[in-house]
C-alpha positions as MATLAB code, in Angstrom:
seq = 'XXXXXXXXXXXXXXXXXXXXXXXXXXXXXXXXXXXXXXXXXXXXXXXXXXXXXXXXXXXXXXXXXXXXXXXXXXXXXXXXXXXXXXXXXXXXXXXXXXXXXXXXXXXXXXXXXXXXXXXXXXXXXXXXXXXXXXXXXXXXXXXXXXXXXXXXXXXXXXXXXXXXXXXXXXXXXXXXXXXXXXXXXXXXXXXXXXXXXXXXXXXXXXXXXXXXXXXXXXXXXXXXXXXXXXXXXXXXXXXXXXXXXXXXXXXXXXXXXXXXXXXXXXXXXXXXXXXXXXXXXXXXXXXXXXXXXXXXXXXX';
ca = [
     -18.378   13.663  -53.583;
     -16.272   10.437  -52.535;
     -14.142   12.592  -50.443;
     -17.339   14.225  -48.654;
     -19.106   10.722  -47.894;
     -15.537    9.666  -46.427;
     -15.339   12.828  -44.405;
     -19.615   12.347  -42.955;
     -18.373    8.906  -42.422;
     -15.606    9.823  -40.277;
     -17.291   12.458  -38.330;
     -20.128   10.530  -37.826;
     -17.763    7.608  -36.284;
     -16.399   10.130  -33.923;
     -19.680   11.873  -32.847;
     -20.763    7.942  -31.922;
     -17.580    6.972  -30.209;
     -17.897   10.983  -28.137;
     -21.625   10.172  -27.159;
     -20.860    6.156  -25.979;
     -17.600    7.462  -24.126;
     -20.033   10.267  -22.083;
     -23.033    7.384  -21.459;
     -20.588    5.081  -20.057;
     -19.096    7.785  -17.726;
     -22.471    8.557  -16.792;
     -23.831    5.294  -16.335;
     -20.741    4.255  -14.090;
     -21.287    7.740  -12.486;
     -24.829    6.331  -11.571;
     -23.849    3.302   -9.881;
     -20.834    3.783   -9.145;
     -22.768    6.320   -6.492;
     -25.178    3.756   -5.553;
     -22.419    1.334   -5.084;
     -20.574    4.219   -2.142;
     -24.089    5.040   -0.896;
     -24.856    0.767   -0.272;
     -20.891    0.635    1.324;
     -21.842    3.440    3.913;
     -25.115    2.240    4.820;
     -23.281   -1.233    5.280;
     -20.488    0.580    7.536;
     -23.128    2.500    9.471;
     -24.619   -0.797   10.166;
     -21.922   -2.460   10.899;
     -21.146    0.350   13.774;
     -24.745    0.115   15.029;
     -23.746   -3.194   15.374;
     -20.180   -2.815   17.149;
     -21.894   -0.731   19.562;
     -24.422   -2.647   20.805;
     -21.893   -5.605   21.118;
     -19.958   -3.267   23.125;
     -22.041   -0.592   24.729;
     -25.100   -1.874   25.965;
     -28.004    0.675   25.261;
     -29.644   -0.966   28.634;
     -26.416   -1.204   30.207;
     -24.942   -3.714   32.275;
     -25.435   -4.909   35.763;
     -22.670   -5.754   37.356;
     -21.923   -8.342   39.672;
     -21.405   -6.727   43.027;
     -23.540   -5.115   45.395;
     -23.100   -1.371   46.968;
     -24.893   -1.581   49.924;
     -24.190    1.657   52.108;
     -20.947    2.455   51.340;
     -21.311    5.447   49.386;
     -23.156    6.312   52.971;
     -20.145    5.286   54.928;
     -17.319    7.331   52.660;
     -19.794   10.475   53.170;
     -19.649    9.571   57.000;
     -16.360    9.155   57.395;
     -15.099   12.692   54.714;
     -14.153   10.661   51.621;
     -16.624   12.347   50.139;
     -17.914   16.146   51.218;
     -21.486   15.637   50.740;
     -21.794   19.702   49.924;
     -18.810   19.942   47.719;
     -20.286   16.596   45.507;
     -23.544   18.408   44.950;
     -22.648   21.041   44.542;
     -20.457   19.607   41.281;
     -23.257   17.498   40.316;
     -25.366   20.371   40.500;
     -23.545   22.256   37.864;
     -23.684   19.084   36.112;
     -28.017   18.985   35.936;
     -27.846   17.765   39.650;
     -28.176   14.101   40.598;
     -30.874   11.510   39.622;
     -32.505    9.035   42.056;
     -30.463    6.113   41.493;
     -27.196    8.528   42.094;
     -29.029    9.566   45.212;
     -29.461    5.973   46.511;
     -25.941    4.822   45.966;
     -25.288    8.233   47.873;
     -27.281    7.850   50.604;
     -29.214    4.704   50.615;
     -28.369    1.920   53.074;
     -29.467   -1.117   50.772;
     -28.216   -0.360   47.108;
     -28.047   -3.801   45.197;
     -26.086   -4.491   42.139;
     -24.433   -1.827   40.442;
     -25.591   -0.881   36.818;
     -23.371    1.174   34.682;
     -24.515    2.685   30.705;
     -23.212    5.475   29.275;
     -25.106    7.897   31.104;
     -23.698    7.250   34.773;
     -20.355    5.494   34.004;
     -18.896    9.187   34.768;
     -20.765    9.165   38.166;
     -19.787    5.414   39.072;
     -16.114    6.593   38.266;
     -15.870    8.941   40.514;
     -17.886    6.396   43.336;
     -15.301    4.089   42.690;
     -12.441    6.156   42.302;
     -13.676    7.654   46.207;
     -13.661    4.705   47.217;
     -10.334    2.934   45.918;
      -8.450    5.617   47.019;
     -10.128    5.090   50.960;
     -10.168    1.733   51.291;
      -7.184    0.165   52.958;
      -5.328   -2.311   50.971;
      -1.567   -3.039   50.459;
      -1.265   -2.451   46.960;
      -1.715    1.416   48.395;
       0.817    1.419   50.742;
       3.342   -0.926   49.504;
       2.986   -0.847   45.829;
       4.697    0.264   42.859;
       2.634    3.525   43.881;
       5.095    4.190   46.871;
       8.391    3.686   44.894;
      10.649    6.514   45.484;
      11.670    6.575   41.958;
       8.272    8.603   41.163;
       9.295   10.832   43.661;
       8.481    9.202   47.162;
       5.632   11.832   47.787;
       2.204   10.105   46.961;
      -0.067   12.918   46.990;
       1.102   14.565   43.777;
      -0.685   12.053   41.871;
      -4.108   12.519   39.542;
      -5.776    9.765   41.822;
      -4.758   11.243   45.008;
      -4.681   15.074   44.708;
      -7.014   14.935   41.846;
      -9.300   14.011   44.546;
     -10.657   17.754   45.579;
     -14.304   16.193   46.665;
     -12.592   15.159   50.545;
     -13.112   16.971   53.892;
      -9.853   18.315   54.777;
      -6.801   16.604   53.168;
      -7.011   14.018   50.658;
      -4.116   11.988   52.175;
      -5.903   11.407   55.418;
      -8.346    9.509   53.543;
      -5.408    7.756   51.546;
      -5.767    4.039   52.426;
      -6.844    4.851   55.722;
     -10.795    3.426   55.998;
     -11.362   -0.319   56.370;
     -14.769    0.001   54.529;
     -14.150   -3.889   53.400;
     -11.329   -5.961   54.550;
      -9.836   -8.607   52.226;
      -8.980  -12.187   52.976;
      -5.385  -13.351   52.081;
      -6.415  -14.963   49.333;
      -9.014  -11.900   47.796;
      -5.676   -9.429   48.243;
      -3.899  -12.163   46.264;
      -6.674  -12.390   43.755;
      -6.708   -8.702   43.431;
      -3.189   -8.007   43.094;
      -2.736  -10.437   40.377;
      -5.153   -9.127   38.120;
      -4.834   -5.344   38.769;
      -1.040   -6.230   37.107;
      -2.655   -6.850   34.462;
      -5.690   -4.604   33.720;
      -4.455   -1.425   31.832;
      -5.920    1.775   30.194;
      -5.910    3.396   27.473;
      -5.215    7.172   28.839;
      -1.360    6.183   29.975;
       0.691    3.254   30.253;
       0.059    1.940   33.535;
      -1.875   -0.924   35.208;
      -4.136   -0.587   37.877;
      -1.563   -2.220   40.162;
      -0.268    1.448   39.603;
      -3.248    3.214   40.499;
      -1.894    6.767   39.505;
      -4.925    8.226   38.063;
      -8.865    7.810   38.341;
      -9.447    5.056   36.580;
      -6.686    3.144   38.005;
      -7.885    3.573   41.215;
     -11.668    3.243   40.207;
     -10.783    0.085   38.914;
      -8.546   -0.970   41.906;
     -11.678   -0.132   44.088;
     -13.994   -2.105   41.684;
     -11.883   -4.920   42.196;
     -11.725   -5.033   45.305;
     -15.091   -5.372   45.803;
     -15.226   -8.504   43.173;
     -12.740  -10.328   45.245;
     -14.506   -9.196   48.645;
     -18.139  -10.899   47.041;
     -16.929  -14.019   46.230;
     -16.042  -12.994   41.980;
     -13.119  -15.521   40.805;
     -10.919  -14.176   38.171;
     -12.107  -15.295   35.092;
     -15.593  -13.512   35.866;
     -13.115   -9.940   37.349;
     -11.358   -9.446   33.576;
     -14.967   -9.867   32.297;
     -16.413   -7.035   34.226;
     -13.629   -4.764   34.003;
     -13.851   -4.392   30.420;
     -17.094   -3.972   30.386;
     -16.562   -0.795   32.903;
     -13.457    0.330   31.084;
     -15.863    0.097   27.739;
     -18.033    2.359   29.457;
     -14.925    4.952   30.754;
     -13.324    4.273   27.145;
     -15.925    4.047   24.695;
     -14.254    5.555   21.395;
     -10.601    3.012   22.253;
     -12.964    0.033   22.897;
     -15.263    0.287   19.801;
     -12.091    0.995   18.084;
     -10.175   -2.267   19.109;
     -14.163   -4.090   18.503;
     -13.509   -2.745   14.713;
      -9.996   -4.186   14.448;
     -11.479   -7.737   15.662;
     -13.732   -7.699   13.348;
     -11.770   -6.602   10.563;
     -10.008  -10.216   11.317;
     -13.277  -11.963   11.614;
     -13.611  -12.014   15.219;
     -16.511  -10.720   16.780;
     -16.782   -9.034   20.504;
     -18.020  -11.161   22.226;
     -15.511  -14.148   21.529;
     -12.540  -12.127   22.411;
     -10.895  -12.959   25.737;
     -10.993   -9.980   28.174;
      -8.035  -10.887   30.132;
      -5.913  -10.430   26.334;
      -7.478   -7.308   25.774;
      -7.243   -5.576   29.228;
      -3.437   -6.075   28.587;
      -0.686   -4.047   27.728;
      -0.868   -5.210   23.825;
      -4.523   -3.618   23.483;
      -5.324   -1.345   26.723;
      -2.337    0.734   27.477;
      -1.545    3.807   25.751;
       0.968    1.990   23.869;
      -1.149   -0.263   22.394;
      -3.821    1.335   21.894;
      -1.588    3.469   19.314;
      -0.815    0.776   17.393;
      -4.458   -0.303   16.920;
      -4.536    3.537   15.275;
      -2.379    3.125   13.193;
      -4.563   -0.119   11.649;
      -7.809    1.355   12.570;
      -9.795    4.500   11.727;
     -11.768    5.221   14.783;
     -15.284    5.763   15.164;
     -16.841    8.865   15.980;
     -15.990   10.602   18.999;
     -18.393    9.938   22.002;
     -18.645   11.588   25.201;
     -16.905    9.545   28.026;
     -15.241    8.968   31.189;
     -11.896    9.332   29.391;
     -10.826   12.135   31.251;
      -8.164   11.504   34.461;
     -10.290   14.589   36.660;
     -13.517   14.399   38.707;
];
């Protein structure tokens, strides 16, 4: 009979320590799944929260006005008003604000959101590669290490939306005409404004964005923008063209406590942050966000 009590005793002490060993798991099961539910809802916040820092819903107006030119590069071929409709047409056609920096004579500020940053690309990219300026036909562009031949370029024969050929719209239409001091200001900080989809700076103008931004630029210095005000603007654009690498490098800030809108543009336009380059090593810190459609792309 001893031996029996023993032996309920024991079994007993094991069916308790069995049964507290499963209610704990579950128990920590429980909230240990509330606990990962609370993180994500915290994370999806947080990148609700990134984005609006860095991608406007409303957009952002930009500091320059458009007046007629999209008018004048129609006028003079830069654009071939049939061959860009007809692309936009595949596209869901054009909207009336596209149509009035098209056609219209008195456009005001530019306003770019994630819907037309595509469109304004190609505007500007028309339009840096027209515009006469030095930095076309004396820059690093020309050097005859890359060849010597400047139509083999994304920028320049990427460019299929011309009358006749591209290269006698390369540099060739004084659509504004820079002081000595606004070519100064622009050639400055073009050195220094990269992106993300090689390692070049717009001072290299060898694909769209290069030369959208070059063209952008241009018309900052040609309105009276000082430089401080130019790195500002252009990463708000190349947010816009470069949504997924901007939100990404937003996330790395703010993984060391520094939110958007204190970092300084002119630092993250560079090389470090905005070339190819850098923007690997940010990866390799940094999941990125989901992928969103863009204006990443280096063709019309």
């Amino acid at each position: 009979k001893e031996v029996n009590y023993w032996k309920w005793i024991a079994i007993g002490f094991v069916g308790i320590l069995v049964f507290t060993q499963l209610f704990d798991i579950n128990i920590n099961s429980r909230f240990g799944s509330g606990r990962g539910l609370q993180a994500n809802i915290v994370q999806n916040q947080d990148s609700v929260d990134l984005e609006k820092a860095v991608l406007p819903s409303g957009g952002v107006t930009l500091p320059v006005r458009w007046g007629d030119l999209g008018k004048q590069m129609i006028e003079a071929g830069v654009i071939d008003q049939e061959k860009f409709e007809s692309l936009y047409a595949r596209r869901g056609g054009l909207d009336e604000d596209a149509e009035k920096l098209l056609y219209g004579t008195n456009n005001g500020k530019l306003r770019i959101d994630e819907q037309n940053s595509g469109f304004l690309l190609n505007l500007l990219w028309a339009f840096g590669l027209a515009n006469q300026n030095g930095i076309l036909e004396e820059g690093p562009i020309q050097d005859l290490k890359y060849g010597g031949d400047v139509s083999r370029f994304a920028s320049t024969g990427g460019w299929s939306l011309a009358k006749g050929d591209v290269m006698n719209h390369y540099s060739k239409h004084p659509f504004i005409v820079l002081t000595t001091e606004q070519q100064n200001l622009v050639e400055r900080v073009s050195q220094n404004i990269y992106r993300p989809c090689c390692g070049n700076s717009t001072y290299f103008p060898d694909c769209n964005h290069g030369m959208a931004m070059l063209g952008l630029l241009e018309l900052l210095a040609s309105q009276g923008i000082g430089e401080k005000e130019m790195y500002e603007v252009a990463l708000q654009v190349n947010s816009y063209w470069f949504p997924d690498t901007y939100l990404t490098i937003a996330k790395y800030f703010e993984k060391r406590g520094v939110e958007w809108g204190d970092v300084n543009p002119k630092e993250i336009l560079g090389s470090a942050y905005s070339s190819a380059q850098g923007y690997r090593q940010i990866l390799a810190e940094v999941v990125p966000p989901q992928s969103r459609n863009s204006g990443g792309g280096c063709g019309i």
